[in-house]
FIZAMAR-955763 format. One line per field, with one value per residue (C-alpha): residue number from 0; chain; x, y, z; residue in three letters. Coordinates in nm, 2 decimals, decimal comma, m for minus. Layout:
BEGIN
num [NUM|...]
chaine [A|...]
xx [X|...]
yy [Y|...]
zz [Z|...]
residu [ALA|...]
END
This chain:
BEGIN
num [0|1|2|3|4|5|6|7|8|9|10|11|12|13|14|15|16|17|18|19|20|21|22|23|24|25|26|27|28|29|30|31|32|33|34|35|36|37|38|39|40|41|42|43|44|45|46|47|48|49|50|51|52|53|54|55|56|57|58|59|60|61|62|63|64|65|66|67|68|69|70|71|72|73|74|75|76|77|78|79|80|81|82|83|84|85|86|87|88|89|90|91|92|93|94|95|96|97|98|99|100|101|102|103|104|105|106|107|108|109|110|111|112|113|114|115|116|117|118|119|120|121|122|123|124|125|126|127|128|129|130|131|132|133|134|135|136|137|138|139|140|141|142|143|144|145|146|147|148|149|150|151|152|153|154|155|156|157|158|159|160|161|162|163|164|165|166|167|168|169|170|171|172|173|174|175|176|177|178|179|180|181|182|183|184|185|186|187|188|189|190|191|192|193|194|195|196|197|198|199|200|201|202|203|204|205|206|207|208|209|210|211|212|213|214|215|216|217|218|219|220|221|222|223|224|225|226|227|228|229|230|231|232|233|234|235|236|237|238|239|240|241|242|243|244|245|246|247|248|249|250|251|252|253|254|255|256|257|258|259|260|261|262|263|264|265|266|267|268|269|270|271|272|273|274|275|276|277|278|279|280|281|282|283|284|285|286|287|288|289|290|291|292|293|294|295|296|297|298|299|300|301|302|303|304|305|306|307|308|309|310|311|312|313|314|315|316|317|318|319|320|321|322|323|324|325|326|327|328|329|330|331|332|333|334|335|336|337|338|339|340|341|342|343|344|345|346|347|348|349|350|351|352|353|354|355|356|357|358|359|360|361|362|363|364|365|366|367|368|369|370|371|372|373|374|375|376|377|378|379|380|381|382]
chaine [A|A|A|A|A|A|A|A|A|A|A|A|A|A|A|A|A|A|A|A|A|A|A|A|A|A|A|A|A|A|A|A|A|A|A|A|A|A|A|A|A|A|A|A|A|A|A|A|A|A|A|A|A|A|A|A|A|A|A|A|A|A|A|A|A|A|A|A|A|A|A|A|A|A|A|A|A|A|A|A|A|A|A|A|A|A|A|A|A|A|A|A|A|A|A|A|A|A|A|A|A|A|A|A|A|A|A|A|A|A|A|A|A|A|A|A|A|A|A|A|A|A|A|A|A|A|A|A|A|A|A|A|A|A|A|A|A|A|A|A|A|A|A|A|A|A|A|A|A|A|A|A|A|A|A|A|A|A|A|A|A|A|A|A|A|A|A|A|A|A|A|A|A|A|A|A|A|A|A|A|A|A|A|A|A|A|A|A|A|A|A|A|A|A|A|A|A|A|A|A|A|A|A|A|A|A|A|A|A|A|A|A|A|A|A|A|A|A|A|A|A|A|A|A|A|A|A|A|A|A|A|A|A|A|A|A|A|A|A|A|A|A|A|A|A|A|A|A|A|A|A|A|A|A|A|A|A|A|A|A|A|A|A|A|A|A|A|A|A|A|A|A|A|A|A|A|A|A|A|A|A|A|A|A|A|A|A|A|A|A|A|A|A|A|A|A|A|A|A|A|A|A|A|A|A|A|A|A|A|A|A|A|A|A|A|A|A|A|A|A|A|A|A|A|A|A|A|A|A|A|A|A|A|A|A|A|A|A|A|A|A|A|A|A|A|A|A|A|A|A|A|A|A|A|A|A|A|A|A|A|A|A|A|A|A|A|A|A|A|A|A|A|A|A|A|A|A|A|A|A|A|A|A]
xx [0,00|0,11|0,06|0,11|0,21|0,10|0,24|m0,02|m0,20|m0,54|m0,58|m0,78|m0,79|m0,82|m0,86|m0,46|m0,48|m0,72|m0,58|m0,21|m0,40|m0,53|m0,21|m0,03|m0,32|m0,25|0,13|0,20|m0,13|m0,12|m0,40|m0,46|m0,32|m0,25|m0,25|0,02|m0,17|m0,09|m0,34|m0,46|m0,13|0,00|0,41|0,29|0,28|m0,05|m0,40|m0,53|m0,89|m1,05|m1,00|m0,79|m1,09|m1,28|m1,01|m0,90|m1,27|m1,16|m0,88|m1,10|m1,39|m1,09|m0,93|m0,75|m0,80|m0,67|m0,54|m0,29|m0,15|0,18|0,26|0,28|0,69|0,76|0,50|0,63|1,00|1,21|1,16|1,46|1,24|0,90|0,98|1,21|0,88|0,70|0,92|0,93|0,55|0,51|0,80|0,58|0,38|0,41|0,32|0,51|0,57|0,58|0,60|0,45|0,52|0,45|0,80|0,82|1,09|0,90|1,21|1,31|1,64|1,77|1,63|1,86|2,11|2,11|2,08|2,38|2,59|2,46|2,52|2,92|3,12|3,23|2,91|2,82|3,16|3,04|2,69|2,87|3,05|2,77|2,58|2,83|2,81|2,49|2,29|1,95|1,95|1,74|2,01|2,33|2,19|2,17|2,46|2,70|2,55|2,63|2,98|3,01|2,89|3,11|3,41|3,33|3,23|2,92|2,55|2,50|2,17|2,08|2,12|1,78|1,62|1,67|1,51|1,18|0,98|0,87|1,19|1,34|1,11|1,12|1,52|1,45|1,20|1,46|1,73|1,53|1,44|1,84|1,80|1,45|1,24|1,04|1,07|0,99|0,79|0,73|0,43|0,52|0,38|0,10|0,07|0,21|0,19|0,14|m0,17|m0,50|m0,66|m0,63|m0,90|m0,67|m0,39|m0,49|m0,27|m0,43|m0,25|m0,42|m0,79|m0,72|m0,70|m0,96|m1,20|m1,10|m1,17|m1,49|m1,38|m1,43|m1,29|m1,62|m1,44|m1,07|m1,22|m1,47|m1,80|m1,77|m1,50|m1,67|m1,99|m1,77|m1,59|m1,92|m1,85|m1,47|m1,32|m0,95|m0,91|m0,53|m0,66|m0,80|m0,48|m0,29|m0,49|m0,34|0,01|0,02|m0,13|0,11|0,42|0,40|0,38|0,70|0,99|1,15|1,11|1,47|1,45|1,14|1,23|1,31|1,39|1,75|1,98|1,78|1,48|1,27|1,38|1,27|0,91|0,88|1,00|0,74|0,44|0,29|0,35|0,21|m0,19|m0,25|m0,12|0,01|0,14|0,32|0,43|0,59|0,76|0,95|1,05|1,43|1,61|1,74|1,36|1,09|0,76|0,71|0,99|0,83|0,49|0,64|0,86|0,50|0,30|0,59|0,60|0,20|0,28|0,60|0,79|1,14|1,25|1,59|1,67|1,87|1,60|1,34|1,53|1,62|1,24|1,06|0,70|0,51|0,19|m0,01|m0,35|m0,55|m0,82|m1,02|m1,06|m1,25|m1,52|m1,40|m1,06|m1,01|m0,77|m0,52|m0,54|m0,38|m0,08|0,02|0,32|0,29|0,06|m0,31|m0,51|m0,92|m1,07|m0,98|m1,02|m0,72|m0,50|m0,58|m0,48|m0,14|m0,10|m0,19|0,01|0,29|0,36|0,32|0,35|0,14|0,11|0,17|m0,04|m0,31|m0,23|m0,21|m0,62|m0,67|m0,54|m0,73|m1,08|m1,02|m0,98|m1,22|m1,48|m1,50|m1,50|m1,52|m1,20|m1,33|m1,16|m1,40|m1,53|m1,64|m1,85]
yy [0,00|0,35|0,60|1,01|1,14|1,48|1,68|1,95|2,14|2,28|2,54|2,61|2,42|2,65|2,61|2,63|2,30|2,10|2,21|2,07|1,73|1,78|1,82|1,50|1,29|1,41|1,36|1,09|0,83|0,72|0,47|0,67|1,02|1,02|1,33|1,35|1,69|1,86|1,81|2,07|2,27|2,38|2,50|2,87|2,75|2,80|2,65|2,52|2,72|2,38|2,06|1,82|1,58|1,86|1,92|1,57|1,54|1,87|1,70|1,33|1,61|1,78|1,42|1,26|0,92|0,89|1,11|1,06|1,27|1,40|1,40|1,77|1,73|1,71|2,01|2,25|2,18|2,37|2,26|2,01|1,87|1,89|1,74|1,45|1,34|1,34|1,11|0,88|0,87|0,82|0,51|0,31|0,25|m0,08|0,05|0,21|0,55|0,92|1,28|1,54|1,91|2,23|2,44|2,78|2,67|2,37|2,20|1,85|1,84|2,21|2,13|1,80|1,97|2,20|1,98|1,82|2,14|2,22|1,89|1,88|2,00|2,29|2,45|2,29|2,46|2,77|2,75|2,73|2,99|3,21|3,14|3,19|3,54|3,58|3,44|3,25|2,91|3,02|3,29|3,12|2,86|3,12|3,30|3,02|2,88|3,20|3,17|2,83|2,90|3,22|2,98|2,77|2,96|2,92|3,16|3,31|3,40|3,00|3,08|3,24|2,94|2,84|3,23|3,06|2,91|2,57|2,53|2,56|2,26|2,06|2,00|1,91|1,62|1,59|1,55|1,33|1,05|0,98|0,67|0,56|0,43|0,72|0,96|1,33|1,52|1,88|2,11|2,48|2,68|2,95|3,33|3,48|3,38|3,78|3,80|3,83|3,92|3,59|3,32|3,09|3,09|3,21|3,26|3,05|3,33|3,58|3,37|3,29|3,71|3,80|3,54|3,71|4,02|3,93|3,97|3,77|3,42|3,24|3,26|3,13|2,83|2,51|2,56|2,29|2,45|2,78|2,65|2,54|2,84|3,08|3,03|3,02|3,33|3,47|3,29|3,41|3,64|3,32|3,14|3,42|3,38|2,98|3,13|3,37|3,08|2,82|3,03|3,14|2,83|2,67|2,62|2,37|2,67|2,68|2,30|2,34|2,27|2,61|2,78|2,89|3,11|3,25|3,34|3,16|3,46|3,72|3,52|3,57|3,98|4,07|3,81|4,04|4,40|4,29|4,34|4,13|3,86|4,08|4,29|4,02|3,89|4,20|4,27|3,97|3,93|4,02|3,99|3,69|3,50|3,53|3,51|3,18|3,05|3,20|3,10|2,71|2,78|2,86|2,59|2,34|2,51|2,49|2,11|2,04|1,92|1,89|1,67|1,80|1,88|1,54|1,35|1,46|1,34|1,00|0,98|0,70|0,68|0,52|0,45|0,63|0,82|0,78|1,11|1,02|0,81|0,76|0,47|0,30|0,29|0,14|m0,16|0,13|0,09|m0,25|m0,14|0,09|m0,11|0,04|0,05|0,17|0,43|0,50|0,54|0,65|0,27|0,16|0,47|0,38|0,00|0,10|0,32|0,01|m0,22|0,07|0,03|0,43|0,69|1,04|1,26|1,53|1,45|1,44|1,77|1,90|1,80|1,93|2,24|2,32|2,19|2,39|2,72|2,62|2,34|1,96|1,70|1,35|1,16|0,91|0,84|1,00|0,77|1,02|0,86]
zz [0,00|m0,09|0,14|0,11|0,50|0,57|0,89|0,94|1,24|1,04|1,26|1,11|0,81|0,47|0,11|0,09|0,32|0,11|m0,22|m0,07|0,01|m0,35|m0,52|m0,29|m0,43|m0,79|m0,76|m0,58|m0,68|m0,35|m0,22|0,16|0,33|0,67|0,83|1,12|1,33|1,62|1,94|2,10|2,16|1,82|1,75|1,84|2,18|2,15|2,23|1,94|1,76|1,85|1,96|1,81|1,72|1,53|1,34|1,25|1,12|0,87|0,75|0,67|0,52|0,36|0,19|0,42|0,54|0,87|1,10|1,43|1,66|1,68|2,03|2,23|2,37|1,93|1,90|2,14|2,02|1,75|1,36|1,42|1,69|1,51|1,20|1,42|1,58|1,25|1,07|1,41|1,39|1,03|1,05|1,29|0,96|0,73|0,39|0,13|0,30|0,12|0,31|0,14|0,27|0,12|0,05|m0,08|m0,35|m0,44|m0,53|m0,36|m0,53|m0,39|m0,07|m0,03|m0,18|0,08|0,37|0,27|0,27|0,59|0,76|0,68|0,97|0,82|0,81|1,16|1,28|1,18|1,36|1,67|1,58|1,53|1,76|2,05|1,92|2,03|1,69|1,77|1,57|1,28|1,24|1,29|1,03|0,75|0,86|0,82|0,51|0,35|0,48|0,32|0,00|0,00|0,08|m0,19|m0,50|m0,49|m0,54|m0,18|m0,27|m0,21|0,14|0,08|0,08|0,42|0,51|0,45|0,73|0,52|0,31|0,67|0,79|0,47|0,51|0,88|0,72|0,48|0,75|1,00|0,74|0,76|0,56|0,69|0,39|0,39|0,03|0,05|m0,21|m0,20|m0,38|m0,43|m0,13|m0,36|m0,23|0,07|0,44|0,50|0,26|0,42|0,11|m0,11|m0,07|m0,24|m0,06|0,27|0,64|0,89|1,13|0,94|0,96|1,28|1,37|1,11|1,31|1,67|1,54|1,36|0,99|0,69|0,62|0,42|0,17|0,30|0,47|0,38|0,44|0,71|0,85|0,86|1,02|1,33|1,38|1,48|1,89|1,85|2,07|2,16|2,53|2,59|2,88|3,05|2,94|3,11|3,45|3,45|3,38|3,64|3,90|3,75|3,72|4,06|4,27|4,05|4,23|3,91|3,58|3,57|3,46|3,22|2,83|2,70|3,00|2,87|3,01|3,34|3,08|3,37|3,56|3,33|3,29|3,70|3,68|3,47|3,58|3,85|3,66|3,34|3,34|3,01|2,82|2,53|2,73|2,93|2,59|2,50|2,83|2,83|2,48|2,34|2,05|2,13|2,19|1,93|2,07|1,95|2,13|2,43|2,41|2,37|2,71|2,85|2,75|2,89|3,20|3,24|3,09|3,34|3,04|3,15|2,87|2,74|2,33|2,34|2,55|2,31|2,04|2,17|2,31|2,13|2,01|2,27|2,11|1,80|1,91|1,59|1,57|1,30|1,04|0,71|0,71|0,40|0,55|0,86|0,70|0,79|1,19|1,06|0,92|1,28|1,43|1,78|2,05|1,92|2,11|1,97|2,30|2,69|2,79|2,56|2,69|3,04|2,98|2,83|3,14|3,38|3,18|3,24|2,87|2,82|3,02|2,79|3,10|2,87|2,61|2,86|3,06|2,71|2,66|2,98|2,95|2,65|2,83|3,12|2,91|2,60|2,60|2,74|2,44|2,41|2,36|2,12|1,77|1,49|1,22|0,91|0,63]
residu [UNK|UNK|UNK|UNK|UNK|UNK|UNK|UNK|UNK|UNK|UNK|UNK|UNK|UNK|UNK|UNK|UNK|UNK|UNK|UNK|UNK|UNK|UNK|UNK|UNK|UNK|UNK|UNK|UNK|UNK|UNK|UNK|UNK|UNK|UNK|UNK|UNK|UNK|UNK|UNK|UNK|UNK|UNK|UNK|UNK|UNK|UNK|UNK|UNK|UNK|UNK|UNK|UNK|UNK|UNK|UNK|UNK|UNK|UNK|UNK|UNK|UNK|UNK|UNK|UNK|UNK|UNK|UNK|UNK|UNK|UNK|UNK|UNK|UNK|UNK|UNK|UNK|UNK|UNK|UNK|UNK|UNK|UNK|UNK|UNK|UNK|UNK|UNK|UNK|UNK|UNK|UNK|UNK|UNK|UNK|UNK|UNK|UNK|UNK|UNK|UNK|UNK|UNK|UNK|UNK|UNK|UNK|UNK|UNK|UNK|UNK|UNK|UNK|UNK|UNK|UNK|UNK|UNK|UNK|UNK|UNK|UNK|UNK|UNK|UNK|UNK|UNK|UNK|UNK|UNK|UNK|UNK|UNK|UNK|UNK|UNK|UNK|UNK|UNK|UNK|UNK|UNK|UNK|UNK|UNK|UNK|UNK|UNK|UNK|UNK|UNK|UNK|UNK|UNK|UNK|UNK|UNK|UNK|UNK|UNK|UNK|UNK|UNK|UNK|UNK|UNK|UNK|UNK|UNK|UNK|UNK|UNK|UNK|UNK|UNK|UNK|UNK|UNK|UNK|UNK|UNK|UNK|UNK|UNK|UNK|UNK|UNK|UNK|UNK|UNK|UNK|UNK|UNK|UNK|UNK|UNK|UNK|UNK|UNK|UNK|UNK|UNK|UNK|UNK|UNK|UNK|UNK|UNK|UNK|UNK|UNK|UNK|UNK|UNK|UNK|UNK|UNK|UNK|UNK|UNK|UNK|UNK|UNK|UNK|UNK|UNK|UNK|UNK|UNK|UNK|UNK|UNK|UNK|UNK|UNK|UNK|UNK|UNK|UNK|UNK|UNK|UNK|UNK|UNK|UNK|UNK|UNK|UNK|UNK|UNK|UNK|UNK|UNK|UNK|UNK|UNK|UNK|UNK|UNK|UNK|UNK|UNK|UNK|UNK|UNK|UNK|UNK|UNK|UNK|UNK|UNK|UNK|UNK|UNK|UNK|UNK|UNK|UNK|UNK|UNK|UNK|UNK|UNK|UNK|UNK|UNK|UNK|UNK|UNK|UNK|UNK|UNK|UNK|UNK|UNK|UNK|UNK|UNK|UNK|UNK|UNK|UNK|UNK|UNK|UNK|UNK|UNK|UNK|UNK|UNK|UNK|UNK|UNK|UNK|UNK|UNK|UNK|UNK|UNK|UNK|UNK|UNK|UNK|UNK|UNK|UNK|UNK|UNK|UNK|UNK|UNK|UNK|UNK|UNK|UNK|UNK|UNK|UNK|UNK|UNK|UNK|UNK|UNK|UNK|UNK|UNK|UNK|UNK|UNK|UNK|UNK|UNK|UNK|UNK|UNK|UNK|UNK|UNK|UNK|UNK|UNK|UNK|UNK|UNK|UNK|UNK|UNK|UNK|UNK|UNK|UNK|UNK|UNK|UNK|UNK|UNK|UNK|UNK|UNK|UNK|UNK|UNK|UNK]
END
């Protein structure tokens, strides 16, 4: 069986979203997708728009066949970590296994091309060396590219490509399959993650904001998308009341993932002076942090994830929480080499067994019912 992988969050899921699961269909002739989707935390370090069931029943609505969760520690890590946890979920599955990821160069060759010159030790010497200058990651990354490419001849303009946020995560899918029998395809990214104005190739940040602030998005989303979304409200200021609770009763945020370099200090200075979550937000960030970076160091201190970037690495998959899942296609449940999870009773056997562990999966779901809505834990079966 061939089957086309997708590593999305749908959140919320847009035209761009189904046209992508379109386009892998087309491309690869595959016989199922399989979504791999973020819970109910998404890599913003935030709460998801809605749960992760919902949105798993987008993505079957949407094309997909199946779709599993990609467990929160990968989520709430850097695009080395997110796309390392993808390719470990997507391995526990016996079929003939394709990635498909949306890149803004669209361009599989370039993009392992580029990996390679990245992964030789001189350009690894020179991300250290950037980055003990003061560089975040992201920065160093380009930074020594460009040096390496200006050392040996080469265009430095290339060093563009790794400026863009899904070239950036297609060669960390690229450099995670390491020799796994897993092939990545890419389709060329359409329009402008800044664009508000396209229906066709839409921001979910940009729907997301448009539907906080009451605006338009009929047209950027399904219709059965856009029937779900009439309740859905901006919660940060109740997230903000759990962070200041949470925060101030820790006496471990030094150890929380993310907490580099005293930044668990600066979180604490500005906690009681700050009157509103963006405000907060804005007190603590620097140069050094983007807000993403801080709103992940967040969510694992309201999580207690104290996993280090090597622990997460070397963490293995402990079992594969299958969302939802297309009616005609439940023969793929059968091709899952790991421990199954469709209901509460089979995650609470596992646990009893002491086969798995999922505490933070679990905080994760109750974290986003304490702040959102309660919902039923049940694997969705879509006609």
């Amino acid at each position: 069986m061939r089957v086309g992988f997708i590593v999305a969050e749908y959140n919320p899921l847009h035209n761009g979203h189904v046209k992508h699961i379109q386009k892998t269909k087309e491309e690869l002739g595959c016989d199922a997708i399989v979504a791999v989707m973020s819970g109910d935390i998404v890599q913003r370090g935030e709460l998801a728009i809605k749960d992760k069931y919902e949105r798993a029943e987008w993505a079957i609505k949407a094309g997909c066949d199946m779709v599993v969760e990609l467990p929160v520690e990968y989520v709430l890590g850097s695009a080395q970590i997110f796309a390392n946890g993808a390719i470990k979920v997507i391995d526990y599955f016996d079929c003939e296994k394709y990635i498909s990821f949306g890149s803004e160069c669209g361009s599989i060759y370039v993009l392992e091309k580029i990996n390679e010159m990245m992964a030789t030790k001189e350009n690894q010497d020179y991300i250290k060396e950037f980055m003990e200058s003061g560089n975040t990651y992201a920065k160093a990354n380009s930074l020594a590219l460009e040096k390496y490419l200006e050392n040996h001849g080469i265009d430095k303009s290339i060093a563009d490509v790794i400026k863009e946020p899904n070239n950036i995560l297609g060669i960390e899918y690229i450099k995670a399959i390491n020799g796994l029998a897993i092939t990545p395809h890419t389709i060329k990214r359409e329009g402008s993650y800044n664009n508000s104005d396209d229906p066709e190739n839409p921001s979910a940040t940009t729907i997301r904001e448009q539907i906080y602030n009451g605006g338009e998005v009929f047209s950027k989303v399904p219709m059965y998308v856009f029937n779900s979304l009439s309740h859905v409200q901006d919660n940060s200021e109740k997230l903000f009341s759990i962070i200041k609770y949470e925060l101030s009763r820790k006496d471990n945020l030094d150890k929380i993932f993310g907490m580099n370099e005293g930044l668990h200090n600066r979180f604490l200075s500005f906690l009681s002076s700050s009157s509103t979550y963006e405000e907060f937000m804005q007190n603590v960030k620097t140069k050094r942090y983007t807000m993403t970076s801080l709103s992940r160091s967040l969510m694992c201190a309201l999580l207690d994830n104290t996993y280090t970037f090597n622990e997460v690495m070397d963490l293995d998959i402990e079992y594969i929480n299958v969302l939802a899942i297309k009616s005609s296609q439940r023969k793929l449940l059968s091709i899952i080499e790991n421990n199954l999870v469709t209901k509460p009773s089979e995650l609470e056997k596992l646990k009893q067994d002491k086969k798995i562990d999922a505490h933070l999966d679990e905080k994760a779901s109750n974290l986003f019912k304490a702040i959102n809505y309660n919902y039923d834990s049940h694997m969705r079966i879509v006609d």
